[in-house]
N, CA, C and O atoms as a printed pandas DataFrame, in Angstrom:
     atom_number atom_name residue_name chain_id  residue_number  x_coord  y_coord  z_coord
0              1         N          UNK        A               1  -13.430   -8.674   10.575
1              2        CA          UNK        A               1  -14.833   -8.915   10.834
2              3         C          UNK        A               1  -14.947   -9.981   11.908
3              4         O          UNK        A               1  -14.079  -10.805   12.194
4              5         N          UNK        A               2  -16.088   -9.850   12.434
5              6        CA          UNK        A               2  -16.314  -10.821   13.786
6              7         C          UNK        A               2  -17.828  -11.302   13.477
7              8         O          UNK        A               2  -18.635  -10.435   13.141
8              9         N          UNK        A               3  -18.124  -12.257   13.548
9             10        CA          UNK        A               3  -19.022  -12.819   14.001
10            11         C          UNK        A               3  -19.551  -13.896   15.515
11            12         O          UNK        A               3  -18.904  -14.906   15.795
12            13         N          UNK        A               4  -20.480  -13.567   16.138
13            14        CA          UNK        A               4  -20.661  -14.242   17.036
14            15         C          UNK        A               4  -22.114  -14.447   17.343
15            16         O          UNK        A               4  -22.921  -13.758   16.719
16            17         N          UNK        A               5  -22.597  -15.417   18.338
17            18        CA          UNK        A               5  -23.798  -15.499   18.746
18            19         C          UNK        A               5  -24.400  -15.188   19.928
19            20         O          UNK        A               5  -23.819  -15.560   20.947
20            21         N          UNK        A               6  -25.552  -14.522   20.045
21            22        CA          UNK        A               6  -26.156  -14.518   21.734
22            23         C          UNK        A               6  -27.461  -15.367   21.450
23            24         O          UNK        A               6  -28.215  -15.863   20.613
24            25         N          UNK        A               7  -27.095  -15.120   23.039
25            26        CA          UNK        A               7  -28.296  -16.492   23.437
26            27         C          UNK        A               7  -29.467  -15.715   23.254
27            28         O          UNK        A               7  -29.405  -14.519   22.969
28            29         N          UNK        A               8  -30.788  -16.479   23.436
29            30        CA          UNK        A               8  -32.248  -16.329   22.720
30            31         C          UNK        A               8  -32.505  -14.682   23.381
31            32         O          UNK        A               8  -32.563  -13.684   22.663
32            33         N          UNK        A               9  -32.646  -14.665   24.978
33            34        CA          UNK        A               9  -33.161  -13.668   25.367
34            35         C          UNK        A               9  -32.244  -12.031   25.183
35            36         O          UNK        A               9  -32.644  -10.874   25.058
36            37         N          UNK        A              10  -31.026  -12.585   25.238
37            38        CA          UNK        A              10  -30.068  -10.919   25.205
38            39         C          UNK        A              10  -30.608  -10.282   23.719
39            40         O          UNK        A              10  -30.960   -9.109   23.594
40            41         N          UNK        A              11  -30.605  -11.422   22.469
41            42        CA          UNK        A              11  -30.932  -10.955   20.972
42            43         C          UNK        A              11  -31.988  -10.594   21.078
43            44         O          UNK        A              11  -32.012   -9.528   20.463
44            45         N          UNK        A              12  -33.188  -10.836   21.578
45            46        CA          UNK        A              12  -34.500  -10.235   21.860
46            47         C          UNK        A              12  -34.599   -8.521   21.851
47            48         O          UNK        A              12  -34.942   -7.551   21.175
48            49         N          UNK        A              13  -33.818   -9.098   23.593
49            50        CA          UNK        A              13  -33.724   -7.220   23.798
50            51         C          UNK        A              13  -33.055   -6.125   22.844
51            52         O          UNK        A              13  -33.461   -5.057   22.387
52            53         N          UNK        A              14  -31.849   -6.844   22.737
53            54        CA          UNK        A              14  -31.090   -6.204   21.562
54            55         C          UNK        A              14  -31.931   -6.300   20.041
55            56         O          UNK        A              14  -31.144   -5.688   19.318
56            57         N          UNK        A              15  -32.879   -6.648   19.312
57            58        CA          UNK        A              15  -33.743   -6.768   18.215
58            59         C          UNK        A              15  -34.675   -5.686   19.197
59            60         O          UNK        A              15  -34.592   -4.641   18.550
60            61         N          UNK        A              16  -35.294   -5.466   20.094
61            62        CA          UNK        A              16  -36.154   -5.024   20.686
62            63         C          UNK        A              16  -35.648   -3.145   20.728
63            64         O          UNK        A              16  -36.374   -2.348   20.133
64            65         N          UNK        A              17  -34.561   -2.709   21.371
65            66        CA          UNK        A              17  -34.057   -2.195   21.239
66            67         C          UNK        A              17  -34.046   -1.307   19.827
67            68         O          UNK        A              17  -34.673   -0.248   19.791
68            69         N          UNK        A              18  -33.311   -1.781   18.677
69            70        CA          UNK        A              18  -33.172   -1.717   17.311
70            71         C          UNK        A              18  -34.147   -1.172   17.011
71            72         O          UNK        A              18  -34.255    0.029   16.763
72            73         N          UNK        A              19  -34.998   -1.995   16.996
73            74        CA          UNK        A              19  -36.740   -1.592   16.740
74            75         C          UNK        A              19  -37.146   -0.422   16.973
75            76         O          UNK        A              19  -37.655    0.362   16.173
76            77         N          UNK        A              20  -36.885   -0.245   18.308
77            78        CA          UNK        A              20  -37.480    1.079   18.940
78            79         C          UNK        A              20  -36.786    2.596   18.455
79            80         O          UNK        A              20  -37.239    3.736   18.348
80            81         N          UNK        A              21  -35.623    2.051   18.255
81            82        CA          UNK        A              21  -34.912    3.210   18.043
82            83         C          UNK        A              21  -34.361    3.872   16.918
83            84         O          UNK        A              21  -33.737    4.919   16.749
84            85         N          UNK        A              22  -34.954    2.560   15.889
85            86        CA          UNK        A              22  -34.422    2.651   14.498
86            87         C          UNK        A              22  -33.041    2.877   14.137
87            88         O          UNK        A              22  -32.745    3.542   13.145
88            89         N          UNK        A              23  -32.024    2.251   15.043
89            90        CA          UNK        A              23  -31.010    1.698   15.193
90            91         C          UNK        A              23  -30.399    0.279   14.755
91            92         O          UNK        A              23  -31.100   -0.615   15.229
92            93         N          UNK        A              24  -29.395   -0.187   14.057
93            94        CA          UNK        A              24  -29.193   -1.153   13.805
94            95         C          UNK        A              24  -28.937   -1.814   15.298
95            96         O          UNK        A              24  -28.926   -1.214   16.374
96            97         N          UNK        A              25  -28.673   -3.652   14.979
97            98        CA          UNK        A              25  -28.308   -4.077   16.422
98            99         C          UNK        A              25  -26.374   -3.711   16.306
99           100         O          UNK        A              25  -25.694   -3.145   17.162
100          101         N          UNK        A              26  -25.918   -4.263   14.973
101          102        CA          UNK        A              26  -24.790   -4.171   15.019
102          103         C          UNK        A              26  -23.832   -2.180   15.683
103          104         O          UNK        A              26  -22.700   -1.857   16.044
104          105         N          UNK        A              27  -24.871   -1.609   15.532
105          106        CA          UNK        A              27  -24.392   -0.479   15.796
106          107         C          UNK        A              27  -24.596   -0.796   17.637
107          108         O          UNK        A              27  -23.644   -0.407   18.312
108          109         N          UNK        A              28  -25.305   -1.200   18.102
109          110        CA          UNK        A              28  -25.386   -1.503   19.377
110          111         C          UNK        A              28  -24.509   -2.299   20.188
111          112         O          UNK        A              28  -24.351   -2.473   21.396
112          113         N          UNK        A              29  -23.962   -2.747   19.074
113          114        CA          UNK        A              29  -23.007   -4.902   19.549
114          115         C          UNK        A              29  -21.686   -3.486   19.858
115          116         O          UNK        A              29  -21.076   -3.305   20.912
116          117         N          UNK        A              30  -21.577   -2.763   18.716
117          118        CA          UNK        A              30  -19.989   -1.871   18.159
118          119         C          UNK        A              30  -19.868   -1.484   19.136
119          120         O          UNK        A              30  -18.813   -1.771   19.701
120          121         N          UNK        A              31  -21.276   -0.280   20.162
121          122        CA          UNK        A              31  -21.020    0.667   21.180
122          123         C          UNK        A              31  -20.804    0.089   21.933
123          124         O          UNK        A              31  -19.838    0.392   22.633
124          125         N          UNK        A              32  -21.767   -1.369   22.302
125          126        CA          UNK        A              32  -20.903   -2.216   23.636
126          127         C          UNK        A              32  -19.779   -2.219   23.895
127          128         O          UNK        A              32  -19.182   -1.909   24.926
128          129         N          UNK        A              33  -19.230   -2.819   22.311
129          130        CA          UNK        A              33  -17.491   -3.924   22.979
130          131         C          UNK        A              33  -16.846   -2.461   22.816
131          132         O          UNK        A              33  -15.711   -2.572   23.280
132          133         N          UNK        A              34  -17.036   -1.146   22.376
133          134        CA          UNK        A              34  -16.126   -0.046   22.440
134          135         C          UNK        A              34  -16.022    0.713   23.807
135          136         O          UNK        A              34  -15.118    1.489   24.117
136          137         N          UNK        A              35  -16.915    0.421   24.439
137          138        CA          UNK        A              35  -17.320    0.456   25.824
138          139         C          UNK        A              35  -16.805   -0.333   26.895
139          140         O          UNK        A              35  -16.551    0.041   28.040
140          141         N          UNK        A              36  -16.639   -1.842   26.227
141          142        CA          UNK        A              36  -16.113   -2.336   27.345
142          143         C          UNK        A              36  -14.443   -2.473   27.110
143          144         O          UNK        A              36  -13.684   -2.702   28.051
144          145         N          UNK        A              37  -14.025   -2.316   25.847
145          146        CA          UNK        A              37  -12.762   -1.846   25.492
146          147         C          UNK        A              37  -12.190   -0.926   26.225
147          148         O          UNK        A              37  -11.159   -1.090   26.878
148          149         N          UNK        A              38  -12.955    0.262   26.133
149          150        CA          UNK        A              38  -12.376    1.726   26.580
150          151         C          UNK        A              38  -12.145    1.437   28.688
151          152         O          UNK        A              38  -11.306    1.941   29.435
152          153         N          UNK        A              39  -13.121    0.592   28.962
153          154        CA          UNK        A              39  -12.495    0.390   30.397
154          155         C          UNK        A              39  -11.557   -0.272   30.822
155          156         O          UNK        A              39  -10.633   -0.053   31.606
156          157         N          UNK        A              40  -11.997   -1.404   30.017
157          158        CA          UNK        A              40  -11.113   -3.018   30.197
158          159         C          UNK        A              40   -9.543   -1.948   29.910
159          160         O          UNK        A              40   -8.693   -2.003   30.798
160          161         N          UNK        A              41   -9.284   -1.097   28.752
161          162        CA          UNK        A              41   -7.864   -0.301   28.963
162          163         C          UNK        A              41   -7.566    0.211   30.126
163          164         O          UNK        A              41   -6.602   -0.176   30.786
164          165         N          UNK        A              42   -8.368    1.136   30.491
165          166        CA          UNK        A              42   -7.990    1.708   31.626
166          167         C          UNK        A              42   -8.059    1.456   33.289
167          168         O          UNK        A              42   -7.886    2.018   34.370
168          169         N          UNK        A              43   -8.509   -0.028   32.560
169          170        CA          UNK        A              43   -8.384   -0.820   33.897
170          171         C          UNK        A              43   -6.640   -1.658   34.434
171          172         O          UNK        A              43   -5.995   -1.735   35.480
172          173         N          UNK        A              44   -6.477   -2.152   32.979
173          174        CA          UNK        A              44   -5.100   -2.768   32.685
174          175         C          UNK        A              44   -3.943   -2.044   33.047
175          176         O          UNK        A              44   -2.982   -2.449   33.700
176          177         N          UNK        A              45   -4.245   -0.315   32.278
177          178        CA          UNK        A              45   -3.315    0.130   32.738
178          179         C          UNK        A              45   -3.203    0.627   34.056
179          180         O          UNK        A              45   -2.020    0.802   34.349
180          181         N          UNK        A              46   -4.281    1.027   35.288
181          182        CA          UNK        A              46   -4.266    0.916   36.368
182          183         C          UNK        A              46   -3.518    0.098   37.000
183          184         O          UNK        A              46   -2.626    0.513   37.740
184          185         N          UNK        A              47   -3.751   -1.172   36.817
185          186        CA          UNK        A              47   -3.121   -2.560   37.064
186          187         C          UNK        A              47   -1.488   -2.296   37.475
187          188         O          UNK        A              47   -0.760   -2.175   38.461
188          189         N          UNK        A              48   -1.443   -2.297   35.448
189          190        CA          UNK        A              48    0.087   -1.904   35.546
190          191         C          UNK        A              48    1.090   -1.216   36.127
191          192         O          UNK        A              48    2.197   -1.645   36.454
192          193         N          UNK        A              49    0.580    0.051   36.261
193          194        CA          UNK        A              49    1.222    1.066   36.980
194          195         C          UNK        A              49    1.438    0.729   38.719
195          196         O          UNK        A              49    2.346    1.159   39.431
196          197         N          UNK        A              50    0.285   -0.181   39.122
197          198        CA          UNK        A              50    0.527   -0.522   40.133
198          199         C          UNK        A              50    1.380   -1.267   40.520
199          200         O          UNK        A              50    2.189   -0.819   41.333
200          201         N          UNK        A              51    1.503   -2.771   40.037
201          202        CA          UNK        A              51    2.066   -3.691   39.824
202          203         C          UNK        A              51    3.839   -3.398   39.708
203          204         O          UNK        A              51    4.741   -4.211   39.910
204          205         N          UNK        A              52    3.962   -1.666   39.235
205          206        CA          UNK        A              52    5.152   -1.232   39.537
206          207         C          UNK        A              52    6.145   -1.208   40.875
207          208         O          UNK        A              52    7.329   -1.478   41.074
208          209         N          UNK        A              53    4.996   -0.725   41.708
209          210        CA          UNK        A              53    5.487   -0.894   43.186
210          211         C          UNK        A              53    6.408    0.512   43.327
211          212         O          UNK        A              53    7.342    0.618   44.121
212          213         N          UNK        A              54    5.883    1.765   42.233
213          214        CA          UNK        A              54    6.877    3.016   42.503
214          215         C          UNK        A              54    6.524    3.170   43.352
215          216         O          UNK        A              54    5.552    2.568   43.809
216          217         N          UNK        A              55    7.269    4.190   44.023
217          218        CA          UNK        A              55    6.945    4.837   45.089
218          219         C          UNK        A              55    5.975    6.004   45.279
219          220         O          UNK        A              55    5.922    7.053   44.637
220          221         N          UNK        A              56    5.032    5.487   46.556
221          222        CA          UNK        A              56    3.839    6.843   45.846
222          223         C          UNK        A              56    3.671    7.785   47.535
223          224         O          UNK        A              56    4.250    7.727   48.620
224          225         N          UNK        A              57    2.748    8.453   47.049
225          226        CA          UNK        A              57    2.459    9.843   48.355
226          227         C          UNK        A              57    0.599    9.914   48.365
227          228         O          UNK        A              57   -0.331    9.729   47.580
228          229         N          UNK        A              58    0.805   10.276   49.690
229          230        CA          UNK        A              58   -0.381   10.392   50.126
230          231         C          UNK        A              58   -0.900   11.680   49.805
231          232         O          UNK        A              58   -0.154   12.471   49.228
232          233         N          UNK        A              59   -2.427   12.109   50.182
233          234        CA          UNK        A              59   -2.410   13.097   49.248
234          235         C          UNK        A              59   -2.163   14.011   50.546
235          236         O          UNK        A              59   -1.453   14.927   50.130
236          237         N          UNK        A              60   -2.362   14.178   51.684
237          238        CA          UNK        A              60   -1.453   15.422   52.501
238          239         C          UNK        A              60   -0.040   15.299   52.129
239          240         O          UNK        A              60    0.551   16.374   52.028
240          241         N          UNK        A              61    0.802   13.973   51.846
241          242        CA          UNK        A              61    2.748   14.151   51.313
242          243         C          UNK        A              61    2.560   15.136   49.735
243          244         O          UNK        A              61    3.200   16.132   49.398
244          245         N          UNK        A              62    1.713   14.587   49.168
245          246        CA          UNK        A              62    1.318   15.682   47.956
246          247         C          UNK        A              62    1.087   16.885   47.894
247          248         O          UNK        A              62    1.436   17.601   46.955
248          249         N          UNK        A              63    0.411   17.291   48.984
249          250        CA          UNK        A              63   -0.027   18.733   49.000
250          251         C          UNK        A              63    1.076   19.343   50.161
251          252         O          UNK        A              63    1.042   20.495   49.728
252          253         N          UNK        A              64    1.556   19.387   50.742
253          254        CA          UNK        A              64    2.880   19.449   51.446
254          255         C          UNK        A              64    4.188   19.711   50.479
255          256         O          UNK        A              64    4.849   20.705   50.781
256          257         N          UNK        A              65    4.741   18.757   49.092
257          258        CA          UNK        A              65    5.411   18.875   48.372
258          259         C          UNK        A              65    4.787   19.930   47.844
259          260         O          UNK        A              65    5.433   20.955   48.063
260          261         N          UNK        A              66    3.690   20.136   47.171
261          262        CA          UNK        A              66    3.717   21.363   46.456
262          263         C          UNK        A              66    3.164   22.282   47.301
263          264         O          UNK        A              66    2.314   22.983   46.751
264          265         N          UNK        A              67    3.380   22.532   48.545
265          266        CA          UNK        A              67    2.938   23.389   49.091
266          267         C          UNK        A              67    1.478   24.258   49.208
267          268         O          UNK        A              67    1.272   25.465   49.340
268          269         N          UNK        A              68    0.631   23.185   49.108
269          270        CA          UNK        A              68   -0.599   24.120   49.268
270          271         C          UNK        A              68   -1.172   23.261   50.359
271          272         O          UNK        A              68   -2.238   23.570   50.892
């Protein structure tokens, strides 16, 4: 479990939100950080793979190797 705080105006919108949609906020807080999870990964591993320094191809050396 996590608990944390936002400042006056973000909880507003987010209570504001809720309201409207008859949505909890916590179901809103969940979709955020699963959201910014799901990039923040596939940002890292971008990173990583780079940070390899393999050797890579352009995409005409690509399409040349496989011949189209």
């Amino acid at each position: 479990m996590l608990t944390g705080r936002l400042n006056a105006d973000l909880d507003a919108r987010l209570e504001e939100l809720a309201e409207t949609t008859g949505r909890s906020k916590s179901q809103y807080v969940r979709e955020a950080i699963e959201t910014f999870l799901d990039a923040r990964e596939d940002y890292l591993l971008a990173i990583s793979i780079l940070e390899k320094a393999e050797p890579t191809l352009s995409l005409d050396e690509l399409r040349h190797e496989l011949g189209v």
